[in-house]
C-alpha angles and dihedrals in degrees: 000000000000116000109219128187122233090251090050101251107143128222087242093052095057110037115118125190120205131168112223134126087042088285130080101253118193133210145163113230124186129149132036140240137068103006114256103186098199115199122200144232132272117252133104113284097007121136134177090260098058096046096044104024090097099052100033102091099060086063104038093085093058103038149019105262118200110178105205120209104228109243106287099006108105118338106338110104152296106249131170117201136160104212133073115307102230087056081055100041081050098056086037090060099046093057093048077057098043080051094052093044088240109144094188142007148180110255125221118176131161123218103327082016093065094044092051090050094055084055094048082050092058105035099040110027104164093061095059122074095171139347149201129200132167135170092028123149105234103246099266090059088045084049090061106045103039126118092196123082099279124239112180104219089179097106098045086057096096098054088068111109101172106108103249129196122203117205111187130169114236094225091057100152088174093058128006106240087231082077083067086049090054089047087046084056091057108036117075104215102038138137129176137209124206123206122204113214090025134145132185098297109054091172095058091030098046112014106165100038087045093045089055095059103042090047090043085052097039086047091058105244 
């Protein structure tokens, strides 16, 4: 089935291939204007494309969109590491970036993309203006469940200084929005949104609710 975004633009039409990091990463890119990496969610068979096709074009005529396949979904990769997959996602996703010649971005990612933003937050500050996240396990719980080698990034939380927004749907069954509560607690400049029947995936449940506030927030108020 094509997934096609609300301005017309194909997932086809859009899909990029570039080698850096040692690795092909692929990506969709529309729009131009100040850079927004977005970064999906987990789940077999998911891609950037398919989580974000239905709210970005609200927000390709204000900014440059690049939609990053996550190491080993679609075509990025494959990669094989031995440390915790969000540290990965995150490097994956700078060098996507130092490829591009984009020295910093705003970061959008969904569930482990959120997660892997809020990495990328921590361990590369100076690449991250601004970031939203949603749907994301606090750390602890990541730490637990993780098949990679863990890493607990919960203590490291309060050193971030990029404004972050949260967007979470109320109906989450993946992760109970009172986890983005708990991360609001320990981030500075936070602020979260609550979306009332919501699931896990605000940007493909509720594309156009979820679209203004990103763009309001990326926009800055």
């Amino acid at each position: 089935m094509p997934f096609i975004a609300s301005n017309g633009l194909t997932e086809e039409g859009t899909s990029r291939t570039v080698e850096a990091g040692g690795t092909r990463i692929h990506y969709h890119e529309l729009g131009a204007g100040e850079p927004v990496l977005f970064l999906h969610a987990y789940g077999p068979g998911t891609t950037a494309w398919i989580v974000f096709h239905r709210a970005i074009g609200a927000l390709a005529p204000h900014f440059r969109c690049i939609l990053m396949d996550l190491p080993n979904f679609s075509k990025t990769g494959p990669v094989v590491y031995r440390e915790g997959v969000h540290a990965v996602q995150a490097r994956t996703a700078v060098a996507l970036l130092d490829a591009l010649g984009i020295e910093r971005a705003h970061w959008v990612g969904c569930s482990q993309g959120g997660q892997s933003s809020m990495v990328a937050a921590i361990s590369y500050p100076d690449r991250v203006r601004r970031f939203v996240m949603g749907g994301s396990h606090e750390f602890r719980e990541a730490r637990r469940q993780s098949v990679s080698v863990p890493h607990d990034y919960t203590p490291e939380l309060a050193s971030i200084r990029a404004p972050v927004l949260l967007v979470h749907g109320r109906y989450d069954r993946m992760v109970a929005f009172e986890v983005s509560i708990a991360i609001l607690n320990h981030v500075a400049d936070s602020r979260l949104v609550l979306l009332n029947d919501c699931g896990h995936w605000p940007p493909f449940e509720k594309p156009a609710e979820w679209a203004a506030h990103v763009l309001t927030f990326l926009r800055g108020y």
